[in-house]
MARSE-547023 format. One record per atom (N, C-alpha, C): residue number from 1; atom name; x, y, z. Coordinates in pm, 1 decimal. Layout:
<rs>
{r NUM,CA,{X,Y,Z}};
...
</rs>
This chain:
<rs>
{r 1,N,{-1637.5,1868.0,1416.4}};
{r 1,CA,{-1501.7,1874.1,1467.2}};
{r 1,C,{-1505.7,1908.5,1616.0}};
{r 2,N,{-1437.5,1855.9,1686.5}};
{r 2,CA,{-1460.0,1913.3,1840.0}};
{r 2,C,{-1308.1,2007.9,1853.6}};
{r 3,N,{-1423.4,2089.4,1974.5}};
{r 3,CA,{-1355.3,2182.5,2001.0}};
{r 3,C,{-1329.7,2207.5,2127.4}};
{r 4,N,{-1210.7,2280.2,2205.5}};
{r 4,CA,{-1155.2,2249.8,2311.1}};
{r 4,C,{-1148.5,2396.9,2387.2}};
{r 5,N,{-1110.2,2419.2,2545.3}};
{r 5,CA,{-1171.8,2507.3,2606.7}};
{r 5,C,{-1024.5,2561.0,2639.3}};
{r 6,N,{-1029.4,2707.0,2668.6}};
{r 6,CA,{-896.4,2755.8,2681.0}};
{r 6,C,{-936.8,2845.3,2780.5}};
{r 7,N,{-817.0,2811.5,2930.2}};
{r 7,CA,{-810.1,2871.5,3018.9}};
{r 7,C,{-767.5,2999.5,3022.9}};
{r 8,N,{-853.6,3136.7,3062.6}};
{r 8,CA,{-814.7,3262.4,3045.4}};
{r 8,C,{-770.2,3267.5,3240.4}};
{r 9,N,{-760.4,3156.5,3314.5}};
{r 9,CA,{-799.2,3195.1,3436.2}};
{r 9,C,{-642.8,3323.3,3482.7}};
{r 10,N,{-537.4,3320.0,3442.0}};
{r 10,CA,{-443.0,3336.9,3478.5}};
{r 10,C,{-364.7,3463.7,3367.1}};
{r 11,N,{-476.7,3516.7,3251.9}};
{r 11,CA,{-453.7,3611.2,3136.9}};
{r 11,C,{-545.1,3728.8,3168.9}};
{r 12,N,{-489.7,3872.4,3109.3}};
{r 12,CA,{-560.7,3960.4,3128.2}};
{r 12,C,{-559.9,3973.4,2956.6}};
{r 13,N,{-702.3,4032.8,2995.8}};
{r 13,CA,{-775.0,4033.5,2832.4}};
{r 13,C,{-866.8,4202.9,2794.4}};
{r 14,N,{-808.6,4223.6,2715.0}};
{r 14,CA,{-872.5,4418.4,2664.6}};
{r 14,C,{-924.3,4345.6,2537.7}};
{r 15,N,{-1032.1,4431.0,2556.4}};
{r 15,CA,{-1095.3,4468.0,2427.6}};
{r 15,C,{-985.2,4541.0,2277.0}};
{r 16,N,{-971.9,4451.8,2155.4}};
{r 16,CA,{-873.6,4519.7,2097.5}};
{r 16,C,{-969.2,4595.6,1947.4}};
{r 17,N,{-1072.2,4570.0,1952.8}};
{r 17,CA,{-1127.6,4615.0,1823.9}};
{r 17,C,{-1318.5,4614.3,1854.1}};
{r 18,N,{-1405.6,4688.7,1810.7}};
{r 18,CA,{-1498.2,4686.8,1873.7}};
{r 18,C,{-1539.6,4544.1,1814.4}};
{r 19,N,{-1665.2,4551.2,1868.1}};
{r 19,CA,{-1760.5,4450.1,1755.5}};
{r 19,C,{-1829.7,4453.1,1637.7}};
{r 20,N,{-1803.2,4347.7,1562.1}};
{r 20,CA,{-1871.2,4354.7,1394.5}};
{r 20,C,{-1967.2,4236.0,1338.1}};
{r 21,N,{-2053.1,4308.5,1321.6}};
{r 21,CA,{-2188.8,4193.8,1290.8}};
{r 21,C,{-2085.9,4080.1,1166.7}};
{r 22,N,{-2125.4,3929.7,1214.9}};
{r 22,CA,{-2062.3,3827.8,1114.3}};
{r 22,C,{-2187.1,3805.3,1020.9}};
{r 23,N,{-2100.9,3780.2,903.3}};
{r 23,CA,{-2201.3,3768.5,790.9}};
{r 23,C,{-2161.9,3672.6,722.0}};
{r 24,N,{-2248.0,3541.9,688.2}};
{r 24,CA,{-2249.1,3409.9,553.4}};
{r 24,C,{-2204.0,3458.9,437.8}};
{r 25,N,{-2230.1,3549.2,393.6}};
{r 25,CA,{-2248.6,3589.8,237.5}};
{r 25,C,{-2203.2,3758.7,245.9}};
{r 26,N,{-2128.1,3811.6,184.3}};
{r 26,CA,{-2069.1,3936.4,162.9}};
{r 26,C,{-2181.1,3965.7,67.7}};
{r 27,N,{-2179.6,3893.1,-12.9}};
{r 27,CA,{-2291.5,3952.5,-131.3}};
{r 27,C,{-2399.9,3969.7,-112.9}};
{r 28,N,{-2457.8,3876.3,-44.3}};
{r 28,CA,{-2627.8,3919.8,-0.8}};
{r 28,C,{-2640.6,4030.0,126.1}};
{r 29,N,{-2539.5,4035.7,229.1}};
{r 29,CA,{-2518.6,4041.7,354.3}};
{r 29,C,{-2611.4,3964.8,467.1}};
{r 30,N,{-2609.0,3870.6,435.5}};
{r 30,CA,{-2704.7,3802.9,537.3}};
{r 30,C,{-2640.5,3752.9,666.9}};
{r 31,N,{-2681.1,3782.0,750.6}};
{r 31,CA,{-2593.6,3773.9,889.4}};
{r 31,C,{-2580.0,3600.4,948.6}};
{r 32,N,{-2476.1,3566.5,1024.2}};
{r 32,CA,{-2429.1,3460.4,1090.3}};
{r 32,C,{-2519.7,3445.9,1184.4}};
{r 33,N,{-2610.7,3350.7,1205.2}};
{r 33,CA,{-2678.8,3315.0,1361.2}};
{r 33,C,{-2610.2,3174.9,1442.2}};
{r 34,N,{-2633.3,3157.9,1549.0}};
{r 34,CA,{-2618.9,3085.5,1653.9}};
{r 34,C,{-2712.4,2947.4,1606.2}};
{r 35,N,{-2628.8,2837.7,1550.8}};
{r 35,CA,{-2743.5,2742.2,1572.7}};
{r 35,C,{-2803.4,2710.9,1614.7}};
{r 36,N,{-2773.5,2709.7,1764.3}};
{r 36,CA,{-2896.0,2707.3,1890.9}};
{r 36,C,{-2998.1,2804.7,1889.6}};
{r 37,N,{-2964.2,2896.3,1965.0}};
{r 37,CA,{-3013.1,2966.8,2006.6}};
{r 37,C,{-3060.8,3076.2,1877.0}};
{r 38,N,{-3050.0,3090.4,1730.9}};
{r 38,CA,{-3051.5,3149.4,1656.2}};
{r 38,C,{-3027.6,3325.4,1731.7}};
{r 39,N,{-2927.6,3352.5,1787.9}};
{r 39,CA,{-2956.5,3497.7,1809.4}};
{r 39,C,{-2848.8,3535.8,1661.6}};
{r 40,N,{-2799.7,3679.0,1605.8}};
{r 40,CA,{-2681.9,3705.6,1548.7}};
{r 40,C,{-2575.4,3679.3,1622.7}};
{r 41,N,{-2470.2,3631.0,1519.2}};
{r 41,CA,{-2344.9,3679.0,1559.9}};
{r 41,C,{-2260.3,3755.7,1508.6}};
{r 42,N,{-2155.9,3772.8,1637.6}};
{r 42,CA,{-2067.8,3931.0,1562.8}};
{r 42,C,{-1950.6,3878.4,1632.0}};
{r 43,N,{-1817.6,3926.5,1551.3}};
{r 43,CA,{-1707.1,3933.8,1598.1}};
{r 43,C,{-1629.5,4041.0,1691.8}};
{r 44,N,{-1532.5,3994.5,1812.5}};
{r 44,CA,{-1508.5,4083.9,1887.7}};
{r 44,C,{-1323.1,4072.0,1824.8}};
{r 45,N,{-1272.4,4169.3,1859.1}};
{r 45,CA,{-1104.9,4147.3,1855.9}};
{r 45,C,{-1067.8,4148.7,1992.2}};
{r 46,N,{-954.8,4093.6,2030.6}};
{r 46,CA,{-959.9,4054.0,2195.1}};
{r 46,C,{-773.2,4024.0,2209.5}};
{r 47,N,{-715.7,4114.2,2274.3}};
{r 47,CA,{-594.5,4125.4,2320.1}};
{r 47,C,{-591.5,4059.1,2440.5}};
{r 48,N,{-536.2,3938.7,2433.8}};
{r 48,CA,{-488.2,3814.9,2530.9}};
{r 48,C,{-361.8,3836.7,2580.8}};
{r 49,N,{-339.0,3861.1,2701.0}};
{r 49,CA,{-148.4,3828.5,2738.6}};
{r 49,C,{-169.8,3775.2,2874.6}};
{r 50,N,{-92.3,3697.6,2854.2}};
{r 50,CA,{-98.1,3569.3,2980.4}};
{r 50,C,{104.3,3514.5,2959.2}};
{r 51,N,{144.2,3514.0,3060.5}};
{r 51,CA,{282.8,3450.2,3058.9}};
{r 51,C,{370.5,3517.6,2987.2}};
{r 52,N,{374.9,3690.9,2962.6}};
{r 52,CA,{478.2,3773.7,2915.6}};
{r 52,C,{451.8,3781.4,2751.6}};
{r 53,N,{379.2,3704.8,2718.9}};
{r 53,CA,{290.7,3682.3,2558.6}};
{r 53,C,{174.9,3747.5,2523.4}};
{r 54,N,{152.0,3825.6,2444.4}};
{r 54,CA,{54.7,3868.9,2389.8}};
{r 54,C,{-30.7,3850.7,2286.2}};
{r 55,N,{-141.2,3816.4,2244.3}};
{r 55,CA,{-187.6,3734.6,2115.5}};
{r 55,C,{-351.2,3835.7,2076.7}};
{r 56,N,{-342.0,3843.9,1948.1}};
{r 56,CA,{-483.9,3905.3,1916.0}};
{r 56,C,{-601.2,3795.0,1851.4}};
{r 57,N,{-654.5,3826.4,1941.7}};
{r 57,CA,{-808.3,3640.1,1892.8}};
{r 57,C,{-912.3,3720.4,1840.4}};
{r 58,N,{-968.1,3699.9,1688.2}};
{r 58,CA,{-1112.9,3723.6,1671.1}};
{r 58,C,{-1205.1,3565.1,1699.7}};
{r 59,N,{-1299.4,3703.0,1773.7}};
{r 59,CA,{-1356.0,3583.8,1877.4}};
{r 59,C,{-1523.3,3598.7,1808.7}};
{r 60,N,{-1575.0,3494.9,1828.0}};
{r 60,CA,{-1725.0,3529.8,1755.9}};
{r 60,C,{-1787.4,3511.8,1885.1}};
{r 61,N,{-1879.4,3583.4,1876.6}};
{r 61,CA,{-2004.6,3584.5,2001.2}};
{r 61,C,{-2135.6,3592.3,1982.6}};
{r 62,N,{-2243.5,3517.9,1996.8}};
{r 62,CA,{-2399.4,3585.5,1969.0}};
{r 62,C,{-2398.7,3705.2,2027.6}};
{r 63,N,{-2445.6,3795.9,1942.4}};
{r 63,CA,{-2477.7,3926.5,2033.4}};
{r 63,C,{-2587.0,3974.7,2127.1}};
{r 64,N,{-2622.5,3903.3,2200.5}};
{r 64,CA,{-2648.2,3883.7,2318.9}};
{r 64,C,{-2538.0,3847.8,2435.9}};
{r 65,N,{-2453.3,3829.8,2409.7}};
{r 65,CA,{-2361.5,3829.1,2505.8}};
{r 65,C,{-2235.2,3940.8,2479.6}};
{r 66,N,{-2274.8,4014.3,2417.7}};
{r 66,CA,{-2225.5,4199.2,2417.7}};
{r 66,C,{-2258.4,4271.4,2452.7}};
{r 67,N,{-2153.5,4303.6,2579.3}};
{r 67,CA,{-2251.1,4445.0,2628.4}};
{r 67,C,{-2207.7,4552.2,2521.5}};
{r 68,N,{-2299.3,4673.0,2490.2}};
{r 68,CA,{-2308.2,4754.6,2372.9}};
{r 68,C,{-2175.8,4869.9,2470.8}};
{r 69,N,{-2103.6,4873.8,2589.1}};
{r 69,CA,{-2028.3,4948.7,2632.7}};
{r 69,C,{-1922.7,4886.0,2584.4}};
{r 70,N,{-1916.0,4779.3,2560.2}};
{r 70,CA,{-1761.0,4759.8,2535.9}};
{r 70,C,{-1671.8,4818.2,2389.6}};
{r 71,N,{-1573.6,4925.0,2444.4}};
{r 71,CA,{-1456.0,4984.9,2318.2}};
{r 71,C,{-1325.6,4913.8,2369.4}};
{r 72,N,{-1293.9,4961.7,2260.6}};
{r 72,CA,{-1100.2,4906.5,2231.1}};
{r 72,C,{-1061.8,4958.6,2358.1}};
{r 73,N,{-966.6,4881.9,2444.8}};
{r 73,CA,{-915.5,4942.0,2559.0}};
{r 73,C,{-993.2,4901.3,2702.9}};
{r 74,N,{-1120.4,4822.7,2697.7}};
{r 74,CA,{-1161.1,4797.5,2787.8}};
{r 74,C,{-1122.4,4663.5,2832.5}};
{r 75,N,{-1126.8,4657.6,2998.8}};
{r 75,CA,{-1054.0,4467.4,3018.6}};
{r 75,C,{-1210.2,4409.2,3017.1}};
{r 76,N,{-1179.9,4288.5,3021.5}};
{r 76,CA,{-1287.7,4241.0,2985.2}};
{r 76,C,{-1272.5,4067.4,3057.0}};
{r 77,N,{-1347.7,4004.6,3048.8}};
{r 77,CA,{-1355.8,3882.2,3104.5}};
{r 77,C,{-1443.1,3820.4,3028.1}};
{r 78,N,{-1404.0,3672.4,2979.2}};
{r 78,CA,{-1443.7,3617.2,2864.4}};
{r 78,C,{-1510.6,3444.0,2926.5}};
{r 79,N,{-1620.9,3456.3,2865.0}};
{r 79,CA,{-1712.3,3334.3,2960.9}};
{r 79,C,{-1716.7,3240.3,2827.4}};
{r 80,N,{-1680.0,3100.2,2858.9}};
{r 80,CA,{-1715.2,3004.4,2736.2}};
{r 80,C,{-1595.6,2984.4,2622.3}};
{r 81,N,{-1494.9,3104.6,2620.7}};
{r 81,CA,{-1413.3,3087.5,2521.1}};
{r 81,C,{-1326.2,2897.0,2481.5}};
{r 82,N,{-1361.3,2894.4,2387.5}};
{r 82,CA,{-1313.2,2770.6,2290.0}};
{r 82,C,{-1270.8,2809.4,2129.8}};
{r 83,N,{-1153.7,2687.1,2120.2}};
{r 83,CA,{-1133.6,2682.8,2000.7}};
{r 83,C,{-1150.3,2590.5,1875.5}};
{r 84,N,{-1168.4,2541.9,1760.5}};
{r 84,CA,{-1192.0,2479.2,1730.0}};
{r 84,C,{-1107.2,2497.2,1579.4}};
{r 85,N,{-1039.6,2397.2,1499.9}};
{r 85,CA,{-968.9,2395.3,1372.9}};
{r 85,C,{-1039.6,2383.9,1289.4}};
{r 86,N,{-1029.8,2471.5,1152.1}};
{r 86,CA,{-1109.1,2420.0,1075.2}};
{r 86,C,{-1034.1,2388.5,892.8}};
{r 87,N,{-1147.7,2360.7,823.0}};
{r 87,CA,{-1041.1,2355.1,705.9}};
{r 87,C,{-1166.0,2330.3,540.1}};
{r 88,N,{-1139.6,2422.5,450.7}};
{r 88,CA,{-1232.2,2437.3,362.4}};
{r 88,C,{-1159.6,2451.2,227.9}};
{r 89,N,{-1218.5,2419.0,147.1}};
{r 89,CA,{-1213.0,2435.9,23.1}};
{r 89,C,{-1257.9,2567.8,-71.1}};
{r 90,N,{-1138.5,2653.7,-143.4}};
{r 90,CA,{-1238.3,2787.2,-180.5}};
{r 90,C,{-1131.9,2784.0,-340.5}};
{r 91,N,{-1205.9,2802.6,-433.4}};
{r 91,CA,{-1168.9,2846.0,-581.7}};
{r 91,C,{-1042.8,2703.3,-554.1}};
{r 92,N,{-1045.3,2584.6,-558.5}};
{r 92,CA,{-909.1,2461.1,-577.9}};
{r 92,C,{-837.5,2474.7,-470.7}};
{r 93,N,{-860.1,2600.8,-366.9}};
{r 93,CA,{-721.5,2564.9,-288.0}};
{r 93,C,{-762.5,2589.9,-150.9}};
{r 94,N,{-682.0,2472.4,-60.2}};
{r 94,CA,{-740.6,2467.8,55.2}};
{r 94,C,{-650.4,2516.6,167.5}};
{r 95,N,{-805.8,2577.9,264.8}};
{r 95,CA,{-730.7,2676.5,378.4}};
{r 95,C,{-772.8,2603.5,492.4}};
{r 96,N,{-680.3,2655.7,618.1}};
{r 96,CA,{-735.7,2596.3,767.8}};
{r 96,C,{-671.1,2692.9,862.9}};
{r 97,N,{-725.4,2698.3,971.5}};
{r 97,CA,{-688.2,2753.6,1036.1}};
{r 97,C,{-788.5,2715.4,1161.0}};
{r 98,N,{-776.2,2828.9,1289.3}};
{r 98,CA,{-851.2,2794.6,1412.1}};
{r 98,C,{-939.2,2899.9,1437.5}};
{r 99,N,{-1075.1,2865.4,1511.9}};
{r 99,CA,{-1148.5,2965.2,1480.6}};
{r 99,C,{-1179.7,2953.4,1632.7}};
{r 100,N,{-1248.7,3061.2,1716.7}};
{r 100,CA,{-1246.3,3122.6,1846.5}};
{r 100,C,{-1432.9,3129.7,1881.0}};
{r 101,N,{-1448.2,3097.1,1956.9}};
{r 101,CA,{-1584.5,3095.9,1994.2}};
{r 101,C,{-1653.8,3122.6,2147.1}};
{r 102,N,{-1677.3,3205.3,2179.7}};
{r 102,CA,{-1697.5,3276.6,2324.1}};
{r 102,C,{-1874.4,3254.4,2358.4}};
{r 103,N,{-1935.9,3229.2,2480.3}};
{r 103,CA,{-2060.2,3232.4,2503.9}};
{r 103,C,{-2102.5,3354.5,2510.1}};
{r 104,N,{-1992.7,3505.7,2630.9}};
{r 104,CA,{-2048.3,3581.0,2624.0}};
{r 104,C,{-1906.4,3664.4,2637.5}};
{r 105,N,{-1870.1,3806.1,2679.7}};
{r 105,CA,{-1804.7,3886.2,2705.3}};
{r 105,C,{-1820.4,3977.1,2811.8}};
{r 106,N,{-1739.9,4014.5,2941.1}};
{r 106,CA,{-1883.8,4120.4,2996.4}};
{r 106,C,{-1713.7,4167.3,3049.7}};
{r 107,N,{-1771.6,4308.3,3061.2}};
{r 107,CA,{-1683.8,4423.7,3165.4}};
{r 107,C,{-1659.1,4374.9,3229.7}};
{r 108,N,{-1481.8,4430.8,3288.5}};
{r 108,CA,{-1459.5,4419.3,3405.9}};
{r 108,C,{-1331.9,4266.1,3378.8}};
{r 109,N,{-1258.1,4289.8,3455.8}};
{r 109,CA,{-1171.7,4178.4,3396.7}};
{r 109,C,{-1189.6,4078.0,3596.7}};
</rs>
């Protein structure tokens, strides 16, 4: 599915939730990697307001592109962010929605 690039140039962006290792399987816990680059990935929560609007994005990131300083409340500046739709099949009934994908995150807005 392709996925498309979203301009933060003109939004200020805080950290809204720390980061949380992503995981394939709840049951095994086996963690999410980067197809490329196989590093982990982890989810960030990320308070967007741009144009009097405010929006909360879980954003996935290899964690390598987390700095381990970043808490809730910090601004932040977001390198690579894209989105992409998706849509699956679970127990007969089907879900979709859009999913958020960042290269890296770093301090400092």
């Amino acid at each position: 599915m392709p996925s498309f690039k979203i301009d933060l140039s003109t939004a200020v962006v805080f950290v809204a939730t720390p980061a949380v290792p992503k995981v394939v399987s709840k049951q095994t816990g086996e963690r999410a990697v980067d197809r490329e680059t196989k590093a982990p990935l982890s989810t960030v929560g990320l308070l967007v307001s741009d144009e009097g609007e405010g929006n909360l994005y879980q954003v996935t990131v290899p964690e390598t592109g987390i700095p381990e300083t970043l808490v809730p409340g910090t601004p932040v500046s977001v390198i690579g962010l894209k989105a992409r739709d998706w849509e699956n099949e679970f127990n007969g009934q089907k879900r979709h929605g859009i999913s958020f994908r960042a290269v890296a995150i770093t301090a400092g807005a």
